[in-house]
PAPA-887047 format. One record per residue (C-alpha): residue number from 0; x, y, z. Coordinates in nm, 2 decimals, always signed. Example, Ala and Ser with C-alpha at 12.3 -4.5 7.8 and 13.67 -1.06 7.14 Angstrom:
2
n	X	Y	Z
0	+1.23	-0.45	+0.78 $
1	+1.37	-0.11	+0.71 $
This chain:
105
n	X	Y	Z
0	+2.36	-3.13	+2.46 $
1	+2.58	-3.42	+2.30 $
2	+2.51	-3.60	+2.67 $
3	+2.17	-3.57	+2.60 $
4	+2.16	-3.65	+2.25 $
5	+2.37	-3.98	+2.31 $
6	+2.21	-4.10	+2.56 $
7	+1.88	-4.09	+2.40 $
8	+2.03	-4.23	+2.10 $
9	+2.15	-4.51	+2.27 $
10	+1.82	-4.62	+2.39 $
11	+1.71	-4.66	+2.02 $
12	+1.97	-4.90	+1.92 $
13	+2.00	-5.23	+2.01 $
14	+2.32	-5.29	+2.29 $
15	+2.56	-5.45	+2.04 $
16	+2.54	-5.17	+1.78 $
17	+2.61	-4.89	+2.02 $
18	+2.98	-4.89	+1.95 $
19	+2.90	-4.83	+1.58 $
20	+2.65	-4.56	+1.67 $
21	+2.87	-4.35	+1.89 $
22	+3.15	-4.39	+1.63 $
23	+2.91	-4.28	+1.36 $
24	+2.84	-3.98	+1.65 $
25	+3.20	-3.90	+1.65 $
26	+3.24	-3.88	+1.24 $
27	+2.96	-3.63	+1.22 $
28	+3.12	-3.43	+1.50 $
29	+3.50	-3.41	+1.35 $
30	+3.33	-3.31	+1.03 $
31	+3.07	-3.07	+1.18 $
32	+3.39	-2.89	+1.32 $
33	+3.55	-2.86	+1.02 $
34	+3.29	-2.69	+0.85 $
35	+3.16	-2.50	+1.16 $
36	+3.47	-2.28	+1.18 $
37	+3.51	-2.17	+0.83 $
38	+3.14	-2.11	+0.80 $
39	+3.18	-1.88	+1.13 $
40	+3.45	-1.71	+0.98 $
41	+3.25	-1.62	+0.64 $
42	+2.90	-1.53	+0.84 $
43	+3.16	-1.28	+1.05 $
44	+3.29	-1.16	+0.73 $
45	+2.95	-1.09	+0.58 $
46	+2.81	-0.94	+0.89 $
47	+3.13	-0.70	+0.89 $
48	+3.03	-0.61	+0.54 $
49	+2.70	-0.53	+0.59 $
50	+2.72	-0.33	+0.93 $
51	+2.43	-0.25	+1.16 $
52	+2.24	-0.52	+1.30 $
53	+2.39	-0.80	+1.08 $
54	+2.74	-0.76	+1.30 $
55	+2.61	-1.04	+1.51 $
56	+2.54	-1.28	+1.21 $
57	+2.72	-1.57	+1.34 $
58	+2.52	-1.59	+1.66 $
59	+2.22	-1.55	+1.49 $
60	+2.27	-1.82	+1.28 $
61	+2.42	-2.03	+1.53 $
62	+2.12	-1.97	+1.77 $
63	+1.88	-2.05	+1.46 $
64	+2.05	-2.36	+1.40 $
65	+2.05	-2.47	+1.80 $
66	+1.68	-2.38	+1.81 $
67	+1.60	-2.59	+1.56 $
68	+1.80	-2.87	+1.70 $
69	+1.61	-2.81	+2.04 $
70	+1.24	-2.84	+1.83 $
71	+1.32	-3.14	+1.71 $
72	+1.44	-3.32	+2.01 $
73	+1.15	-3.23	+2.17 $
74	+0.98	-3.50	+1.96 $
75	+1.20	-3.74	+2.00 $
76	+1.03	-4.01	+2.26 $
77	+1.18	-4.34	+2.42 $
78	+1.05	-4.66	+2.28 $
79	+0.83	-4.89	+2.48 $
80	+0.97	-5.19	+2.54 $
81	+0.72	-5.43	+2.32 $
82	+0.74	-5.76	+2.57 $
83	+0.69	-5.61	+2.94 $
84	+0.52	-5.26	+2.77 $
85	+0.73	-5.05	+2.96 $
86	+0.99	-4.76	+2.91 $
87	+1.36	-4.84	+2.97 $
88	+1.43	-4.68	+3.22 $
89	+1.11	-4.84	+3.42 $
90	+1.31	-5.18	+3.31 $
91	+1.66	-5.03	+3.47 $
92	+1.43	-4.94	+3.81 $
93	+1.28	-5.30	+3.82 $
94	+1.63	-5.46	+3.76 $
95	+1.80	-5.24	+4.07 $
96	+1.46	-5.37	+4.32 $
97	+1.50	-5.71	+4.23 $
98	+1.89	-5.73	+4.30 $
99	+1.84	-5.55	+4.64 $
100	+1.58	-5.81	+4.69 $
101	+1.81	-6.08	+4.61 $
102	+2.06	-5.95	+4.81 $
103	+1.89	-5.90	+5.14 $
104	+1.71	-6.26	+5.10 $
């Protein structure tokens, strides 16, 4: 998922911010972790307490919160490229046939 989720992002960004945006991506993770554990720990705790069904808490949470993550990258979309009108990665597939042109020419 944090492939997928980089590599999209850096097809929104413009190629001389992308060092910024993966260190941005790597703040919000460090600090993601830090409050991911303790929050595990606590929704554990709480399931513990209240027995029955709510023993598996964390996962349910965790599977909420990955859900929701999956709905909205589904509507995420790749820009078009505003000069040619095409997608990037039409742009990548015209760049590699035009070097094998020029190489067998």
């Amino acid at each position: 998922m944090d492939l997928l989720i980089r590599s999209v992002a850096t097809t929104l960004v413009d190629s001389n911010h992308v060092a910024a945006l993966y260190t941005s991506i790597a703040i919000v993770e460090s600090i993601a972790s830090c409050i991911a554990a303790p929050t595990i720990a606590v929704l554990y705790k709480w399931g513990m307490l209240l027995g029955g069904q709510f023993q598996g808490l964390p996962f349910l949470v965790v599977g909420g919160l990955l859900a929701f993550c999956f709905f909205g990258m589904l509507f995420v979309t790749l820009p078009k490229n505003t000069e040619l009108g095409q997608r990037p990665e039409d742009l990548v597939d015209e760049l590699f046939v035009q070097e094998e042109l020029h190489i067998t020419a």
